[in-house]
TORPAFI-196938 format. One record per residue (C-alpha): x, y, z. Coordinates in pm, 1 decimal. Last residue first. Layout:
<rs>
x,y,z
X,Y,Z;
...
</rs>
This chain:
<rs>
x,y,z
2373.0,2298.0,-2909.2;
2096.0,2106.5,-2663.7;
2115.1,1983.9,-2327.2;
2201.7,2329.4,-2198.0;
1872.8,2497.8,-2344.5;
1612.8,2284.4,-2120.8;
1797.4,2295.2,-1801.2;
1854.8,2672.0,-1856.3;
1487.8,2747.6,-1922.8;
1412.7,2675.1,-1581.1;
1455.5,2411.5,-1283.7;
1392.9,2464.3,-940.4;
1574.7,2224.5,-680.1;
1597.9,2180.7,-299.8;
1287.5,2298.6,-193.8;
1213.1,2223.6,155.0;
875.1,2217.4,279.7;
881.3,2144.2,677.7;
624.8,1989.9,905.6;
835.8,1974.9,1164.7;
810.0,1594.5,1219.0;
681.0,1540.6,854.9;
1035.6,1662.8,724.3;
938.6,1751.6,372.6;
1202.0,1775.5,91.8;
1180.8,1948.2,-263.3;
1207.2,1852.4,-595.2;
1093.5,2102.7,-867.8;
918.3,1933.3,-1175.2;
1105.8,1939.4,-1514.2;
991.2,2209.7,-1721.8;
824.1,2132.9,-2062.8;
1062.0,2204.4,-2345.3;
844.2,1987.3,-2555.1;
1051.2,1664.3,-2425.8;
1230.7,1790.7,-2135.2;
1304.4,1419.7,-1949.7;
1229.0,1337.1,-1651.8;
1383.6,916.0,-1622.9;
1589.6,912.1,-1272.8;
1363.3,1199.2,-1089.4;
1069.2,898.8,-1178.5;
1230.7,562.4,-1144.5;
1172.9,586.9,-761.3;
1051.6,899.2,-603.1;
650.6,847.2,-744.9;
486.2,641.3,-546.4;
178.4,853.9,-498.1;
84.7,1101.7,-749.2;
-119.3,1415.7,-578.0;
-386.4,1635.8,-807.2;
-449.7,1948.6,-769.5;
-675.3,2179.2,-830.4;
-617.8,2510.0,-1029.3;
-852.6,2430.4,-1237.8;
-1147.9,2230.6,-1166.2;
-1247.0,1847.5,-1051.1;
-1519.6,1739.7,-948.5;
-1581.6,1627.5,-571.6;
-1572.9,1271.4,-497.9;
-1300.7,1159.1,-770.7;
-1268.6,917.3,-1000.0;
-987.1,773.2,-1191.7;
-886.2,704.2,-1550.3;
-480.9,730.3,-1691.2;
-159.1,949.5,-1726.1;
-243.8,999.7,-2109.1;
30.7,1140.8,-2322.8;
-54.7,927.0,-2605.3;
-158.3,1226.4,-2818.1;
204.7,1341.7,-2772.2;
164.5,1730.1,-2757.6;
279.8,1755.6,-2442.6;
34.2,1891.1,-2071.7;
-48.0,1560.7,-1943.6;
-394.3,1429.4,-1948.7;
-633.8,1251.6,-1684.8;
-918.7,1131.7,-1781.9;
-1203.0,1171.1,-1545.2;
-1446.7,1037.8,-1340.3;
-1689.4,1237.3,-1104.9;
-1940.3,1022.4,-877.1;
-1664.5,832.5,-679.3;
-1545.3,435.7,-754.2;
-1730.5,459.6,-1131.2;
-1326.1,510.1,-1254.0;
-1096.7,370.9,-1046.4;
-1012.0,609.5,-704.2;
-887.9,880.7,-579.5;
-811.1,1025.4,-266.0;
-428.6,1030.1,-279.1;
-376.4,951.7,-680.3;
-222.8,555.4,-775.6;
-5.6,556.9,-1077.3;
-148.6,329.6,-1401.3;
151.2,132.2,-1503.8;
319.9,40.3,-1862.8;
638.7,-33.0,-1813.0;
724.2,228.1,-2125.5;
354.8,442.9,-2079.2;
377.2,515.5,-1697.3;
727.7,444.9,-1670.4;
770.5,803.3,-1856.5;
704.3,985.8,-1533.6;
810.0,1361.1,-1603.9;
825.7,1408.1,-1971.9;
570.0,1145.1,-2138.6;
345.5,1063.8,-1839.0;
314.3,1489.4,-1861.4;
234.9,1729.8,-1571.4;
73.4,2038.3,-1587.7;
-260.4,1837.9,-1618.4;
-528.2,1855.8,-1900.4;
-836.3,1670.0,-1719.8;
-1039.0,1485.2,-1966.7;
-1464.8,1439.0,-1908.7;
-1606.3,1166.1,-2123.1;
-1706.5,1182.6,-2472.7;
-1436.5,1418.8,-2552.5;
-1490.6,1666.3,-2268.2;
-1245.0,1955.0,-2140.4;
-1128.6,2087.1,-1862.7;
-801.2,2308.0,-1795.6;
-454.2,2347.5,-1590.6;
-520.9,2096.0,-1316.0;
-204.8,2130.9,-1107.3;
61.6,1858.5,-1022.4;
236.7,1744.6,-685.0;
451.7,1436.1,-774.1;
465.7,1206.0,-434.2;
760.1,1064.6,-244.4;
876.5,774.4,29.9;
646.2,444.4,-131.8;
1006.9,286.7,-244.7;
1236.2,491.7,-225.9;
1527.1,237.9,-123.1;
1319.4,-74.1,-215.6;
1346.8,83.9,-577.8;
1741.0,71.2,-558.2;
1770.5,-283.8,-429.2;
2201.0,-292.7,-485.4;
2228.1,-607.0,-291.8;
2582.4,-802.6,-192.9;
2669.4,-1078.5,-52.4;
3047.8,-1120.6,105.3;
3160.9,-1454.2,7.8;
3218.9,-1802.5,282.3;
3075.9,-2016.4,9.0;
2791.9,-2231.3,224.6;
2766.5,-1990.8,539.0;
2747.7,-1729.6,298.7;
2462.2,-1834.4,95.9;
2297.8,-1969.2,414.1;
2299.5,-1639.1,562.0;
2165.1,-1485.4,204.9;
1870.3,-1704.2,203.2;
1756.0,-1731.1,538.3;
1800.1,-1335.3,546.6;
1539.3,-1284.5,242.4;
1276.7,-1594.9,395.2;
1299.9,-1405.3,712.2;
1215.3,-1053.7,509.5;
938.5,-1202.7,373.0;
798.4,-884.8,155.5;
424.0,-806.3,223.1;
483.8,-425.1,358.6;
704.1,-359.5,70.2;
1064.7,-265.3,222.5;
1247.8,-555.7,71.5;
1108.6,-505.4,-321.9;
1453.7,-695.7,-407.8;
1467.3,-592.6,-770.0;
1845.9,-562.5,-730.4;
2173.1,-766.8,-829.5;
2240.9,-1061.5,-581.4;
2627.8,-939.9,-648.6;
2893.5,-1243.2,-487.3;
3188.4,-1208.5,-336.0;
3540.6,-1339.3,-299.7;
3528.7,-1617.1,-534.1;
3681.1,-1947.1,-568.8;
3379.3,-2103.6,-440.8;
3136.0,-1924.7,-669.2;
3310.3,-2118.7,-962.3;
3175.9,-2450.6,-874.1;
2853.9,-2354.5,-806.5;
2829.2,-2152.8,-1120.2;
2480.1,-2330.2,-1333.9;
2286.9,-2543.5,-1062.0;
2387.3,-2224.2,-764.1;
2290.4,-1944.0,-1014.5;
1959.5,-2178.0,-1057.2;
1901.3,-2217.7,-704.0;
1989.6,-1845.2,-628.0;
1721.5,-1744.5,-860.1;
1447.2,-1944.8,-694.9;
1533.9,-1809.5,-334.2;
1494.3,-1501.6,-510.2;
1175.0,-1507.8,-659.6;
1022.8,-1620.6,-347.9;
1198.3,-1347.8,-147.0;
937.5,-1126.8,-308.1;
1000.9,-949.7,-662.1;
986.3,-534.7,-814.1;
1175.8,-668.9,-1100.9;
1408.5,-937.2,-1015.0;
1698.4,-1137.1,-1237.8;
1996.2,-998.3,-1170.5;
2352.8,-1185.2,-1142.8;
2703.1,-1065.6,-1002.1;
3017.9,-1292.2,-964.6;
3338.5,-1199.6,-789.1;
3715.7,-1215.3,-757.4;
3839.7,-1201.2,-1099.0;
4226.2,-1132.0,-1150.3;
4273.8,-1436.7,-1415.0;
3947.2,-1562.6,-1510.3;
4068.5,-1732.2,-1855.7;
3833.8,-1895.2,-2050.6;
3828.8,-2322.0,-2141.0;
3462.0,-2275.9,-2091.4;
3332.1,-2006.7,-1990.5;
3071.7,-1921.9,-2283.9;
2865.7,-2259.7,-2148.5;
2760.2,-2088.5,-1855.4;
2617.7,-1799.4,-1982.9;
2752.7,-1436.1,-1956.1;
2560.1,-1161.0,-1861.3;
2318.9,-918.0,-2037.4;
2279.8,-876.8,-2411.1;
1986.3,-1124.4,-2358.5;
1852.3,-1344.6,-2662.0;
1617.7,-1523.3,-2509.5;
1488.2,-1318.2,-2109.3;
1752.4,-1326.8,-1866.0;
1766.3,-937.8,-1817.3;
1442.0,-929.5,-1804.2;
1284.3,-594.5,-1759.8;
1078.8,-528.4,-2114.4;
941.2,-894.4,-2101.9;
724.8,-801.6,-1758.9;
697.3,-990.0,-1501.1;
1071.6,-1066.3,-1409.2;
1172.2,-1411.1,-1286.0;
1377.4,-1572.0,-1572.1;
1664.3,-1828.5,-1480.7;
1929.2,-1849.0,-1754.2;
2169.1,-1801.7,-1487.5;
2353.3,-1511.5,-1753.5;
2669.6,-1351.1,-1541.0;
2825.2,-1053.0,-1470.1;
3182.3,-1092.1,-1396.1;
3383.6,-926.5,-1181.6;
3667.7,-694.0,-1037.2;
3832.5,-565.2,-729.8;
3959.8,-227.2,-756.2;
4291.5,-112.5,-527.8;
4558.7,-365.6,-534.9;
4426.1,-511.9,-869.9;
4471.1,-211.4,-1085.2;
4802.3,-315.3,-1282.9;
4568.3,-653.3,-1392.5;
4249.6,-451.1,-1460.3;
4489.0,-212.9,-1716.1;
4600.6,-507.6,-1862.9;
4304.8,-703.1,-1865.4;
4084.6,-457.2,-2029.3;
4059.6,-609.9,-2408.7;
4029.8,-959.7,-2222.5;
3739.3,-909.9,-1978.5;
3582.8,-691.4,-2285.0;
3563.6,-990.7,-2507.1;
3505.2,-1169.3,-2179.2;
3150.3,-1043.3,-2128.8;
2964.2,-813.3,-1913.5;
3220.6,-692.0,-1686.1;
3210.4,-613.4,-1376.2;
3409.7,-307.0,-1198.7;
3406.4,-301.7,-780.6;
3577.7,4.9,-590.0;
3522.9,261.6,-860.3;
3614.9,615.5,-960.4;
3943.6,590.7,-1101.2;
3849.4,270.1,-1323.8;
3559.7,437.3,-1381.7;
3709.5,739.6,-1596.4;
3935.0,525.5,-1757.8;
3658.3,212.1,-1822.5;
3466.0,513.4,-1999.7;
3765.1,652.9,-2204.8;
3807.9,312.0,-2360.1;
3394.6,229.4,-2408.7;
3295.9,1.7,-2148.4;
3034.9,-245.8,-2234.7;
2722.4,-351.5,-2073.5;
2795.1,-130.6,-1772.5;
2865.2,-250.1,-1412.7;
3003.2,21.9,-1117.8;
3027.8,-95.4,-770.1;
3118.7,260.9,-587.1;
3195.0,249.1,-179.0;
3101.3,486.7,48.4;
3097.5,925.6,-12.3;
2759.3,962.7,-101.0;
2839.6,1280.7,-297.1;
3117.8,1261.4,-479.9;
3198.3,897.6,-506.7;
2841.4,828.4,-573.9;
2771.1,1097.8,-820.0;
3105.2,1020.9,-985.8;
2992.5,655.2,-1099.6;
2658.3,778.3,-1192.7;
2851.7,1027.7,-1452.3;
3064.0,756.2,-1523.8;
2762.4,521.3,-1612.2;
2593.1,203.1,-1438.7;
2671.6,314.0,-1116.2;
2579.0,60.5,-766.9;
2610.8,252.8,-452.6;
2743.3,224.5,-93.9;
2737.7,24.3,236.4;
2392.1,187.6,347.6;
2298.7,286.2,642.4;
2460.0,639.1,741.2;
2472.8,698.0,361.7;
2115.2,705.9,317.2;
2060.8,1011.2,514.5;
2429.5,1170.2,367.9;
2220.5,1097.8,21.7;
1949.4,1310.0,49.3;
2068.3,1589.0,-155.5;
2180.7,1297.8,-389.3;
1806.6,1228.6,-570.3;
1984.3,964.8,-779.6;
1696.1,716.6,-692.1;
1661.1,388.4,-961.7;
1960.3,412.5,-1171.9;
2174.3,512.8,-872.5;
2146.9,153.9,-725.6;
2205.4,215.8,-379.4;
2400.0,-56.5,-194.0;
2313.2,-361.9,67.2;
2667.1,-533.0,218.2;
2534.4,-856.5,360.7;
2603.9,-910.4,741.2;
2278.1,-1126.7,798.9;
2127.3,-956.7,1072.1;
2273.5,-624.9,1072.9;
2259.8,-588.4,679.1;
1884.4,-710.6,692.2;
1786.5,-453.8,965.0;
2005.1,-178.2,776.5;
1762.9,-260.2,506.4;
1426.6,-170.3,707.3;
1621.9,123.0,890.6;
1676.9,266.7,524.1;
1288.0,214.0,448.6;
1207.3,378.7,746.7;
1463.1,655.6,718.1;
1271.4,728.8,340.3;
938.4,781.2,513.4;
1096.9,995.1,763.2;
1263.3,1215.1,485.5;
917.1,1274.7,304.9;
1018.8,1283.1,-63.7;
826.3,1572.4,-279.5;
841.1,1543.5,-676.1;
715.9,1896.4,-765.2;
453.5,2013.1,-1049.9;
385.0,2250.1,-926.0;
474.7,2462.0,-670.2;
341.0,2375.6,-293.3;
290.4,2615.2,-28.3;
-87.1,2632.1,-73.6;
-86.0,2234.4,-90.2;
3.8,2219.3,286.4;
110.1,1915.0,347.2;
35.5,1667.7,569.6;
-256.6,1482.8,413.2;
34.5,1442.5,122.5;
226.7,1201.1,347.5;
42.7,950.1,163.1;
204.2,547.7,195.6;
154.3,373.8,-90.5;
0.0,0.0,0.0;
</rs>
């Protein structure tokens, strides 16, 4: 269930749209993975892909071990601001790419060994400081949707079993698989019996082992016990640090996107135009796709007044979704997203030049609106030439 700090708020104070993360709900879900570090002595890290939001990060950095970068510019994020350790994994390096990480990385993994072997040398005169791996293929699918499976036919991700035979791991100390997208413990415990079938033997040379991330840990269903069962046994049985880089579990359920109804129209039904956009500001809702739960709202035909809810583009798909409301809806209303910290700051985009929302901060214990970020016609102009 999406938790709504929104009753807090005080909407007058609010400019829209704004992505607003409630720092006690995001403590919560930090104490919540601390709880699984304490208990099983895994190492759990950020994944930047999922919640870059760094103005936060000296919270999360009191309880987490790190981050997980899948670019350079990820890569110095998390040495610059979060300050722990930096486990950086691309699909392929480019030369001035593995540079720049090499220097700004703890843990590199590699995606195949065409690139294991091209980089060598400058792994090999790196050893004493970076500890590498290899990503591998368990051939093990788990993830709902086709679109987030990284094991699905055909993958460009990870290494299969059969491609390491008679190869070379010279200088490689760990092992990293993903298979979850927003999974239970279930999912998991399944996973690790098909890593085990397919690497067993090579996990016991190793020094650690990546669990990857989809872990939906701080969901109010997830079994926890079932979670630390499986790592502690894991580690009891190959003696290798375990790590988790759950980067939606994170921020999961802590932040909201405040938008404004601009105008209404009808088209056979009633259509709210928003000054928002599913297109710019939470693209997930037409790439996953997902229909993004509204505080006080319901499906359509729940209350008497249903609309259609519109973003501002020009993209005729730009459709957020149907819900219904108690009260009808007019402009200058608005309208709270729940849900919407994780894979949503990551993925804004200016597409039509439309602003990016503000992000801003509320302490519920003070009841305290921080914004920490405006954006303007700068952000817009200085990604083009």
């Amino acid at each position: 269930m999406e938790r709504d700090f929104s009753v807090k708020l005080d909407m007058g104070l609010v400019p829209t749209p704004c992505f607003i993360v409630s720092r006690e709900a995001l403590e919560e879900n930090l104490k919540i993975l601390n709880g699984v570090q304490k208990a099983t002595g895994c190492k759990i890290l950020l994944a930047l892909k999922g919640f870059s939001m760094f103005s936060v990060f000296p919270l999360a950095a009191a309880y987490l071990h790190g981050v997980c970068a899948s670019s350079p510019h990820e890569a110095r994020l998390g040495r610059e601001e979060f300050r722990r350790e930096v486990h950086s994994f691309a699909a392929a390096y480019s030369e001035s790419d593995f540079h720049e990480f090499l220097e700004l990385s703890d843990h590199i993994v590699f995606n195949s060994f065409s690139q294991y072997y091209h980089f060598k040398p400058l792994m090999m005169d790196n050893l004493d400081r970076v500890s590498f791996g290899l990503r591998v293929n368990p051939e093990h699918s788990e993830a709902p949707v086709p679109l987030y499976d990284p094991c699905a036919p055909r993958s460009r991700l990870g290494i299969r079993r059969s491609a390491f035979q008679g190869e070379d791991m010279e200088g490689i100390s760990g092992l990293h698989f993903h298979t979850l997208c927003e999974q239970n413990a279930d999912a998991l415990e399944r996973t690790v019996r098909a890593f085990e079938d397919k690497f067993g033997d090579l996990i016991l040379s190793m020094k650690w082992v990546n669990f990857g991330g989809g872990h939906h840990i701080t969901r109010e269903d997830y079994d926890i016990d079932l979670l630390c069962r499986i790592i502690h046994d894991f580690k009891q049985k190959y003696n290798v640090d375990v790590y988790l880089e759950p980067g939606e579990a994170v921020a999961l359920n802590t932040g909201v996107l405040v938008a404004s109804v601009l105008d209404i129209i009808n088209n056979d039904m009633d259509i709210a135009i928003m000054d928002t956009s599913a297109a710019a500001h939470m693209p997930d809702v037409l790439e996953m796709p997902y229909r993004p739960s509204i505080s006080g709202a319901g499906n359509p035909g729940d209350f008497p007044y249903t609309y259609r809810l519109g973003g501002i583009s020009c993209l005729a798909g730009d459709i957020i979704g149907d819900y219904s409301f108690p009260e009808p809806l007019k402009p200058g209303d608005k309208i709270v997203f729940l849900d919407m910290a994780h894979y949503t700051m990551v993925k804004t985009n200016t597409f039509n030049g439309i602003q990016l929302p503000s992000i801003a901060i509320f302490s519920e214990a003070d009841n305290e609106l921080t914004i920490v970020k405006r954006f303007g016609y700068g952000d817009f102009r200085s990604r083009l030439s």
